[in-house]
C-alpha positions as CSV (number, residue, x, y, z in Angstrom):
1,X,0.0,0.0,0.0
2,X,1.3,3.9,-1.2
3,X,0.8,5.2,2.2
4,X,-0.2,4.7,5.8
5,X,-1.9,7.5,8.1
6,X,-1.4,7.4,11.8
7,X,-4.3,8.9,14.0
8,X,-3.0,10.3,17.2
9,X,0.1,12.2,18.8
10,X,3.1,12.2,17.0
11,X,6.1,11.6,19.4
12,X,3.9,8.0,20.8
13,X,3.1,6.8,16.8
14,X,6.7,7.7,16.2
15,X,7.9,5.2,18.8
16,X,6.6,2.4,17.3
17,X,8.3,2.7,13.9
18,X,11.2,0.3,13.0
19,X,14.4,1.9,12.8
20,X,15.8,3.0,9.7
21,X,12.3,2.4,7.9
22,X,11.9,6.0,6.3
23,X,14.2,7.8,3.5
24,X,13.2,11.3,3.9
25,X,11.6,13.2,6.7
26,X,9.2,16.7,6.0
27,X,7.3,18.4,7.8
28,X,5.8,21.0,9.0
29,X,5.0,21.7,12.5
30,X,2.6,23.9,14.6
31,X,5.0,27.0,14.9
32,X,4.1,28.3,18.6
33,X,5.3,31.9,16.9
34,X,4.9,34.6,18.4
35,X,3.6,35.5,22.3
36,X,5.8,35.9,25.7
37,X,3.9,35.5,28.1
38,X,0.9,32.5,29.1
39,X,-1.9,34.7,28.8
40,X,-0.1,36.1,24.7
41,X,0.3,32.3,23.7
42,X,-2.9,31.1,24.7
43,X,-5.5,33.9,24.2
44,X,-5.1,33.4,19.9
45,X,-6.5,30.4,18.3
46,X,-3.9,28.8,15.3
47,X,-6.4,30.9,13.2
48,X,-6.1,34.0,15.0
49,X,-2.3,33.8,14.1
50,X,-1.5,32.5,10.7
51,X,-5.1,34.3,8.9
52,X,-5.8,37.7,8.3
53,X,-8.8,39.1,9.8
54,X,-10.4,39.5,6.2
55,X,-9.8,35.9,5.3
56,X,-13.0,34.5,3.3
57,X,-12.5,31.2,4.5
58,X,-13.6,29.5,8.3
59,X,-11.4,26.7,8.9
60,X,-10.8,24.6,11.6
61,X,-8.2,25.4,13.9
62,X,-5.7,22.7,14.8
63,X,-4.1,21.7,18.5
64,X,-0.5,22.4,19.7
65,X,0.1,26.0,19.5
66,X,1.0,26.9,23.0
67,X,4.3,26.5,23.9
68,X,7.1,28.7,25.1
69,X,10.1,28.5,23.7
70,X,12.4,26.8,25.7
71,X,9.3,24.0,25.8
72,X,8.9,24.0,21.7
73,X,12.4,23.0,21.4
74,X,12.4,20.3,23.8
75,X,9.7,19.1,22.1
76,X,10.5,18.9,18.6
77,X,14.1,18.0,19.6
78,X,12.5,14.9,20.9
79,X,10.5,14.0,18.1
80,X,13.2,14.8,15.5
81,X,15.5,12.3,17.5
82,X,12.9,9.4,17.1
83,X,12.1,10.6,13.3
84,X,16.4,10.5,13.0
85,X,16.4,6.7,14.9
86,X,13.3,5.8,12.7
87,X,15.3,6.9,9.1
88,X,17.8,5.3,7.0
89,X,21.4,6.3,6.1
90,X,21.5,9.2,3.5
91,X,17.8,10.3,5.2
92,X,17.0,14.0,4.1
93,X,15.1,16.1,7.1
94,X,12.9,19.3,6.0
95,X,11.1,20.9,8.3
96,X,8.9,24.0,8.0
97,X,9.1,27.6,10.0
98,X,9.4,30.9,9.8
99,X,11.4,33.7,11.3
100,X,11.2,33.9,14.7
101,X,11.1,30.3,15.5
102,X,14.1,29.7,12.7
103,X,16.8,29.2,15.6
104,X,14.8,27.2,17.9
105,X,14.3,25.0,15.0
106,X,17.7,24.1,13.8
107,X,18.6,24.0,17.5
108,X,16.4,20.8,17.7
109,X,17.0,19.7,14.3
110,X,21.0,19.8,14.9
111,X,20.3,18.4,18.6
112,X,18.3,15.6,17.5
113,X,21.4,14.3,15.2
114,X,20.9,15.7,12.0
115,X,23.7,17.9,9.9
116,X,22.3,21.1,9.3
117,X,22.9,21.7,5.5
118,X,20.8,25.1,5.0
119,X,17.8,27.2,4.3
120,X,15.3,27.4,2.1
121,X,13.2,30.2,1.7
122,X,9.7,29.8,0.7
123,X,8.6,33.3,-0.9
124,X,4.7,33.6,-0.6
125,X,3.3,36.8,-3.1
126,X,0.1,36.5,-1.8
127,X,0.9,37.8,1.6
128,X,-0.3,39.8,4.7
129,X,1.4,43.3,4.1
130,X,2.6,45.3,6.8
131,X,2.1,48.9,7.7
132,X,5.0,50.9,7.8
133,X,7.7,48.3,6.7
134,X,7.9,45.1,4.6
135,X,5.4,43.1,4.2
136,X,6.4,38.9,5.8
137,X,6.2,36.9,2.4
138,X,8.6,34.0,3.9
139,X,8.2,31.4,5.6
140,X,12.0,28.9,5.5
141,X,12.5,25.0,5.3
142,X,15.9,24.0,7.7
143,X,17.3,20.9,6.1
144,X,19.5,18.4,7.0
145,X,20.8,15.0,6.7
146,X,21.5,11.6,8.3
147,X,25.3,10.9,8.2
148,X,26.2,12.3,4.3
149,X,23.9,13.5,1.2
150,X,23.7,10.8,-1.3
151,X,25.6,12.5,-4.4
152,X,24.7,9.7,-6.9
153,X,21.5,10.4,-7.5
154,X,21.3,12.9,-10.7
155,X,19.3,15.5,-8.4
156,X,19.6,19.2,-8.9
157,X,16.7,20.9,-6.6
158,X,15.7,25.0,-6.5
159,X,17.2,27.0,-3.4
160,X,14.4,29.3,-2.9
161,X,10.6,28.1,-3.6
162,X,7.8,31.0,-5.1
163,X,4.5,30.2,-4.5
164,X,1.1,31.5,-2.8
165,X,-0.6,29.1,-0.6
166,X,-3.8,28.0,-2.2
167,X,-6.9,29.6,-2.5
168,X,-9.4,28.0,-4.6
169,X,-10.3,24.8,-2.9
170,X,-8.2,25.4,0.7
171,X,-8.8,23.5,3.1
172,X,-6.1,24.1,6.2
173,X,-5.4,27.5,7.5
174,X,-1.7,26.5,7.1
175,X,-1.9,24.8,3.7
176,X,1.2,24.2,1.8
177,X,1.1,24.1,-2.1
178,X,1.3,20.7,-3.5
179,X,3.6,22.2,-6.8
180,X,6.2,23.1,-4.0
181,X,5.7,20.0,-2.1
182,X,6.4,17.9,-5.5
183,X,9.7,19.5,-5.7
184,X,10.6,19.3,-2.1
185,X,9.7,15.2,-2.1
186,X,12.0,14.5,-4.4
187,X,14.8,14.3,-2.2
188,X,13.5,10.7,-1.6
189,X,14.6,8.2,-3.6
190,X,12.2,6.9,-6.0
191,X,10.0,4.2,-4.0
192,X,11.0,5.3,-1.2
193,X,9.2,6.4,2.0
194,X,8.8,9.9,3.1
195,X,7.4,10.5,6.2
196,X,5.3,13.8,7.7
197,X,4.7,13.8,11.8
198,X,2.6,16.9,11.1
199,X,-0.1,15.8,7.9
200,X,-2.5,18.3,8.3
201,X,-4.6,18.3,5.3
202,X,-2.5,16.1,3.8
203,X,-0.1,18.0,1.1
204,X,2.9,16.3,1.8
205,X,1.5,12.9,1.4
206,X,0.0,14.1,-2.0
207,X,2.6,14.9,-3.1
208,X,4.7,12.2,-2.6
209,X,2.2,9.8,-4.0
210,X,2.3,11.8,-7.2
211,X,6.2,11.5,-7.5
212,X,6.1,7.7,-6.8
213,X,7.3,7.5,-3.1
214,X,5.5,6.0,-0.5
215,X,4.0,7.9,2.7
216,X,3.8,7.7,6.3
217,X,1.6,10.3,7.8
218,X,0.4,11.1,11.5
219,X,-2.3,13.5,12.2
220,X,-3.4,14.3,15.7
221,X,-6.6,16.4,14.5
222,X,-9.5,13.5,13.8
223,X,-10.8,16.7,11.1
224,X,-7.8,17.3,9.5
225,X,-7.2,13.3,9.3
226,X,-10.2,12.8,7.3
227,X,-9.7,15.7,5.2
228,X,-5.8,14.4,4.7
229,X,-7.3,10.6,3.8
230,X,-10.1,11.7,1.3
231,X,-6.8,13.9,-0.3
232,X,-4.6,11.0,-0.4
233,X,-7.2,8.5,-1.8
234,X,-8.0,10.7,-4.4
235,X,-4.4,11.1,-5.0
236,X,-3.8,7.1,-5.5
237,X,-3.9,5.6,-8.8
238,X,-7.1,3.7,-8.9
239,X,-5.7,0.3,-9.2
240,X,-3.7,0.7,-6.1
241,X,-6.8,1.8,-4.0
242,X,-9.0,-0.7,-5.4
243,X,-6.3,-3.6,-4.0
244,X,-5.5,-2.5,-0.9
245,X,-7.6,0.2,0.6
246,X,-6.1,3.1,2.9
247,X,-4.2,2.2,6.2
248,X,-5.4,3.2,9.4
């Protein structure tokens, strides 16, 4: 079967896979951006902080988006490390954030046992401008690696990414586009397995069924899980669903 989706937390569904059973790890995690104190972090739903107040759209909000920042790295330090035990030699990490939670995040990414290799930023021109200064049209991907890159695959990727997130047919407030994700999921070998401990709607698994790799997903949200499995069976060739059916 193309791909499996996990229901439930990500650091206990990560536990139980086999070591060195994935080839590429991306993701992208609830940020925590922004707030100092308790009463900052909690008071704004997920919505409240990645939507503009005009937004023509009323989309469910998803858990996770309270922690400090000394707590948000211990946290996805630890989930890294299991994602790092749970990948193979050569394993490519990418993981989603933007700019205030950029150091946290290679802190826990080079913590975890992965070799920071760079940035990537992702350029959005559809974009929340800001009043009296520039307007925040990036968001970055930190990448890394597990021991070396493998240098024999004939693979020449972009170093910046341009692309709005979707509007016709969205259906996550943090939706990524599938064109970039295409791209991104190639650093998988082909029939390989990437894995996402954050699904959401499901992008990332998408798009690595429409390159030829395999998927792991895990999705804590039951409402974003079903939206990310009617995604990813649509994304299957026909065949393949007919066969097997989709993993729970």
């Amino acid at each position: 079967m193309p791909y499996t989706l996990h229901r439930g937390d990500a650091l206990t569904i990560l536990k139980s896979l086999p070591d060195q059973s994935v080839d590429a790890v991306i993701t992208d995690p609830p940020y925590n951006s922004g707030g100092r104190t308790s009463s900052e972090r909690t008071a704004r739903t997920a919505r409240a902080k990645y939507t503009s107040g005009d937004a023509r759209h009323d989309l469910a909000n998803f858990p996770g988006e309270n922690r400090d920042q000394r707590s948000y790295r211990a946290w996805l330090t630890e989930l890294l490390t299991e994602a790092y035990r749970a990948s193979r030699e050569h394993a490519v990490v990418m993981v989603f954030t933007d700019w205030r939670q950029e150091p946290t995040t290679s802190d826990a990414l080079q913590m975890a046992g992965w070799t920071w290799l760079g940035n990537l930023p992702w350029i959005k021109p559809a974009c929340r401008p800001r009043k009296g200064g520039p307007k925040q049209d990036s968001e970055f991907i930190l990448w890394g690696v597990k021991g070396t890159l493998d240098r024999t695959r004939d693979l020449y990727l972009p170093g910046h990414y341009i692309a709005s997130q979707p509007r016709k047919d969205r259906v996550h407030i943090t939706q990524k586009p599938v064109e970039v994700m295409q791209q991104l999921v190639q650093v998988c070998r082909p029939g390989g397995t990437v894995l996402d401990l954050f699904t959401g709607s499901g992008s990332t698994g998408v798009a690595a069924l429409k390159e030829g790799r395999n998927f792991i997903g895990i999705e804590l949200s039951d409402h974003y899980a079903d939206v990310a499995e009617e995604r990813l069976r649509a994304a299957l060739p026909q065949d393949s669903y007919e066969l097997a059916g989709p993993e729970q």
